[in-house]
Backbone bond lengths (Angstrom), bond angles and torsions (degrees), N, CA, C in turn:
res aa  C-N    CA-C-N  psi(-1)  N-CA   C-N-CA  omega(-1)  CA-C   N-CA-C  phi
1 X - - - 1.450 - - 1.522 109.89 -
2 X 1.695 115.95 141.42 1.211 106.76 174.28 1.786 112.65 -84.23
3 X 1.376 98.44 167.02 1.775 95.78 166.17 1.493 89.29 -112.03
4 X 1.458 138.33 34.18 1.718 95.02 138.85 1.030 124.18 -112.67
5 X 1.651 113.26 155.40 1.302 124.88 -161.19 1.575 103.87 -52.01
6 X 1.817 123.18 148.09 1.213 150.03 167.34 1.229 106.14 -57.61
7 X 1.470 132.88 122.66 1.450 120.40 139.39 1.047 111.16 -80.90
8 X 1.662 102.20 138.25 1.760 127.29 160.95 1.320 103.72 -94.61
9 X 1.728 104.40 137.11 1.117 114.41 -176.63 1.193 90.44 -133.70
10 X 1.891 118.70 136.53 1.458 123.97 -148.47 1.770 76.08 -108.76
11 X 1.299 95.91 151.62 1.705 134.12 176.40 1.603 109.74 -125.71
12 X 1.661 76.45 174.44 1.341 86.89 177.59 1.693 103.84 -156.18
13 X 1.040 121.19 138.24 1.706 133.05 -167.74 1.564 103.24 -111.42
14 X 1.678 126.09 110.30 1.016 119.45 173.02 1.608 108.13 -84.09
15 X 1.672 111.69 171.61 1.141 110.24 -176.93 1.784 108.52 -72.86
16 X 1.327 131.60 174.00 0.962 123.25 -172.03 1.698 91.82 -94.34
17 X 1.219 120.69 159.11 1.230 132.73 -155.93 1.842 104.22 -150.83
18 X 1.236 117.59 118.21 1.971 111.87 166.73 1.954 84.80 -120.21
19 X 1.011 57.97 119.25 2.257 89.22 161.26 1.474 116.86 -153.88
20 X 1.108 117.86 156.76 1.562 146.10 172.80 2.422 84.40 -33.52
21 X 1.453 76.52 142.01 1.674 88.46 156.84 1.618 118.17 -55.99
22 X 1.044 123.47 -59.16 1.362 124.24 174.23 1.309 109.90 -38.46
23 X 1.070 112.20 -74.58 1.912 126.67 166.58 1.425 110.79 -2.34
24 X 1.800 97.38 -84.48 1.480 96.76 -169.02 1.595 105.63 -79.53
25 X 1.678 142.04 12.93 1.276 141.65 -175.81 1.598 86.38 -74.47
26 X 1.292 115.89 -62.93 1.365 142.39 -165.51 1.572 122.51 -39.95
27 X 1.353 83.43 -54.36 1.972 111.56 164.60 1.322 114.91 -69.28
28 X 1.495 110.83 -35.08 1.637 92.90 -173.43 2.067 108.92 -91.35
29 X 1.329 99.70 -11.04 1.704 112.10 148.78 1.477 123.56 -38.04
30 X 1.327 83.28 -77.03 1.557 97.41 -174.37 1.896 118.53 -63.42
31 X 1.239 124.91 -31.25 1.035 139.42 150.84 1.586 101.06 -40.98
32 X 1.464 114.12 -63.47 1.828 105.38 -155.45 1.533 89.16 -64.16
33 X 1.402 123.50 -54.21 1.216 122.89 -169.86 1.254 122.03 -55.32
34 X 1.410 129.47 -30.77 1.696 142.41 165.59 1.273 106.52 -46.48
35 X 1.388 121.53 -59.38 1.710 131.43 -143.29 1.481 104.85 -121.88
36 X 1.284 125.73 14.55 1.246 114.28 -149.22 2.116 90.66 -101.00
37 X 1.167 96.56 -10.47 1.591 124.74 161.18 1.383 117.52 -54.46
38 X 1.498 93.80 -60.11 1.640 119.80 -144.26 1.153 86.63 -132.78
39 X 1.683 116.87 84.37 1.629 110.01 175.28 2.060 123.05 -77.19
40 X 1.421 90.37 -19.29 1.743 109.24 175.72 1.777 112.39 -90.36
41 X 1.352 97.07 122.68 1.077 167.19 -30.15 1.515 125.34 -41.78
42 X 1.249 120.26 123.74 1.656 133.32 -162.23 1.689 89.06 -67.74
43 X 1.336 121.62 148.05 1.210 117.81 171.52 1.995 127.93 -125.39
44 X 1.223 113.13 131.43 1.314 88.50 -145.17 2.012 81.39 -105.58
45 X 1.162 123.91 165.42 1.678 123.06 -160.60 1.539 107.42 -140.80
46 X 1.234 161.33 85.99 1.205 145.22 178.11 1.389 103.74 -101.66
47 X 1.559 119.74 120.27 1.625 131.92 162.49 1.380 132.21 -106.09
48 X 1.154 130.17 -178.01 1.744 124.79 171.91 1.919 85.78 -134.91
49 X 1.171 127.63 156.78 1.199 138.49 128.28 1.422 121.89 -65.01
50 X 1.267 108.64 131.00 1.525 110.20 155.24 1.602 126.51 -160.57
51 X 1.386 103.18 97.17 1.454 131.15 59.07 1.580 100.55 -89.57
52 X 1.599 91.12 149.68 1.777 80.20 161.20 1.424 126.19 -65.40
53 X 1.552 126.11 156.62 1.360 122.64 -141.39 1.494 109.10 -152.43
54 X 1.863 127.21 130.21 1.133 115.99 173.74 1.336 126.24 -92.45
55 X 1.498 140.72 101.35 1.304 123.28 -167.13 1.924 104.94 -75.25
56 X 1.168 94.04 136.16 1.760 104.19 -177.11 1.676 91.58 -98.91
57 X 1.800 113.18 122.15 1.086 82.71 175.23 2.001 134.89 -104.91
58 X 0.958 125.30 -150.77 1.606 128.91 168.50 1.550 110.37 2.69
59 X 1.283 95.66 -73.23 1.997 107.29 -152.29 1.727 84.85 -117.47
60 X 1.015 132.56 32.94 1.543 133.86 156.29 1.440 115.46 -92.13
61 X 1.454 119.83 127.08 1.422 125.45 154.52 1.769 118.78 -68.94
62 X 1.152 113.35 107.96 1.517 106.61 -174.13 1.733 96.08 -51.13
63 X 1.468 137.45 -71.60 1.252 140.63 -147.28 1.452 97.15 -47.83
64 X 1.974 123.26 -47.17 1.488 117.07 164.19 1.492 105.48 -61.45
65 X 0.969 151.40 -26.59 1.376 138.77 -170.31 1.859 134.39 -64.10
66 X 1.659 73.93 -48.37 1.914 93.36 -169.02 1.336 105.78 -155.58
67 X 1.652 125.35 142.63 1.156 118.65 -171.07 2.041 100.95 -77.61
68 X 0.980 112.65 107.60 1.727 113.94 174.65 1.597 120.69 -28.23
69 X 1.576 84.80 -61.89 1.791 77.31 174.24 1.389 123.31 -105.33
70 X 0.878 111.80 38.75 1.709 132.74 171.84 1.943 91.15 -96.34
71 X 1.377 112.50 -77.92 1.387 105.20 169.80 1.436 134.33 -44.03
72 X 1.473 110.26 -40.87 1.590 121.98 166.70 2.005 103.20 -49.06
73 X 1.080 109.93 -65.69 1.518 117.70 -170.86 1.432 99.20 -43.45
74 X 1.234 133.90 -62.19 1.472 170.69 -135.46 1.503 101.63 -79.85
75 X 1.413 108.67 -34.18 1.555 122.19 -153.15 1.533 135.22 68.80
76 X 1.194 122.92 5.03 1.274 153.87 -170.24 1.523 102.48 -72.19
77 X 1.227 129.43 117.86 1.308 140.90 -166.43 2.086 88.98 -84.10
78 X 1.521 112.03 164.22 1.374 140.20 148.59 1.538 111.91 -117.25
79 X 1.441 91.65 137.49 1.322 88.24 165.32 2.068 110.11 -163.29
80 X 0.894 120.58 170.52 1.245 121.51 -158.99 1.550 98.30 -124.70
């Protein structure tokens, strides 16, 4: 064991949340954009999609990504 003192680094635990892909795309936006200032308190996020959902990400072409209406048929949300 060491003897030097631990830093605590304060968090924060959101509630768990299932929404549409868009939903939580949207939220985890607005989050970067909120705190992206004010990185303390670290925030930690666990979600579900529903529908289930493919996030395409940044520098991805969805049309290279996933067939569209393969997921449309499927019920399978896109989201960015």
């Amino acid at each position: 064991m060491s003897d030097r003192p631990t830093k605590h680094v304060p968090w924060r635990l959101l509630e768990f949340k299932t929404a549409s892909g868009r939903w939580q795309m949207a939220a985890d936006l607005y989050l970067y954009r909120t705190i992206s200032g004010h990185p303390e308190p670290l925030i930690v996020r666990f979600y579900r999609f529903a529908p289930p959902t493919i996030t395409i990400g940044y520098h991805q072409t969805a049309a290279r990504a996933v067939d569209e209406a393969a997921c449309a048929a499927a019920g399978i949300g896109l989201a960015r």
